[in-house]
C-alpha positions, -999 to +999 in steps of 0.1 A: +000+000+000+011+034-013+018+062+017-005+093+008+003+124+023-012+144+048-037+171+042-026+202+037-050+219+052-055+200+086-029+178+084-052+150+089-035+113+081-071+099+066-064+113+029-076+089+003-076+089-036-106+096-054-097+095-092-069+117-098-076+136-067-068+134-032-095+139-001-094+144+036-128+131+051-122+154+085-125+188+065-135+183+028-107+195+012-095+181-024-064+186-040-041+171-070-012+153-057+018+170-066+006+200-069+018+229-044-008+250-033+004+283-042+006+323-030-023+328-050-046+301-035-037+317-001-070+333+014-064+373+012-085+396+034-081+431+040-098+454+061-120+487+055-086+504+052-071+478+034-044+461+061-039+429+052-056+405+079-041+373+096-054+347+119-052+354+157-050+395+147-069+422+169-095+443+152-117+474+158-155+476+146-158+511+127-195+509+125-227+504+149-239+463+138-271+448+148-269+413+157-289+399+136-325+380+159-315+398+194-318+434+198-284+438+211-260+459+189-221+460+188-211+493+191-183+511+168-146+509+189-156+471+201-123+456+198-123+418+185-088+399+196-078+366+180-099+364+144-102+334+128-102+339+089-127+315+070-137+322+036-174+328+026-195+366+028-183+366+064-149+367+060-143+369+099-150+343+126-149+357+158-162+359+197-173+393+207-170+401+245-206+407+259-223+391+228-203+354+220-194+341+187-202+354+155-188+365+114-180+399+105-171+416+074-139+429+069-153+458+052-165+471+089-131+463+110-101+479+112-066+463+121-057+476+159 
């Protein structure tokens, strides 16, 4: 039996071949063995001002946001430590102190 490699994106040991790709069952991610991923396949977020954006960065809300089914709002100068950067509308995965987890948009953040 062939060794495949790991996942590249979680390092899981599980990959398996599926035709002339390779899978990882923990997080879904497919990939063509032997095939770097590349600068260019990097996810690249930047905020309202246009910092570039990390994981585990501290950012400021510039804007008043409702939270969307409570009637609490997060008010502009929150400051969000340790994003998490996922990709989909809401580029920002985050816990907000007072309100608990929740996405943002990078359009309303600024890099502290």
């Amino acid at each position: 039996m062939s060794e495949l490699p790991t996942c590249p994106q979680c390092s899981s040991t599980y990959t398996y071949a599926d035709g002339a790709l390779l899978v990882c069952p923990e997080c879904a991610h497919e990939w063509t063995p032997g095939k770097e991923a590349s600068a260019e396949d990097a996810l690249v977020v930047r905020d309202s001002v246009g910092n570039l954006l990390a994981d585990g960065d501290s950012v400021t809300v510039i804007k008043d946001l409702k939270v969307k089914g409570s009637s609490s709002v997060v008010k502009v100068g929150t400051k969000v430590r340790n994003i998490r950067l996922v990709e989909g509308d809401h580029d920002i995965d985050c816990k907000v102190d007072g309100i608990g987890p929740m996405k943002l948009k990078p359009v309303f953040v600024k890099k502290a």
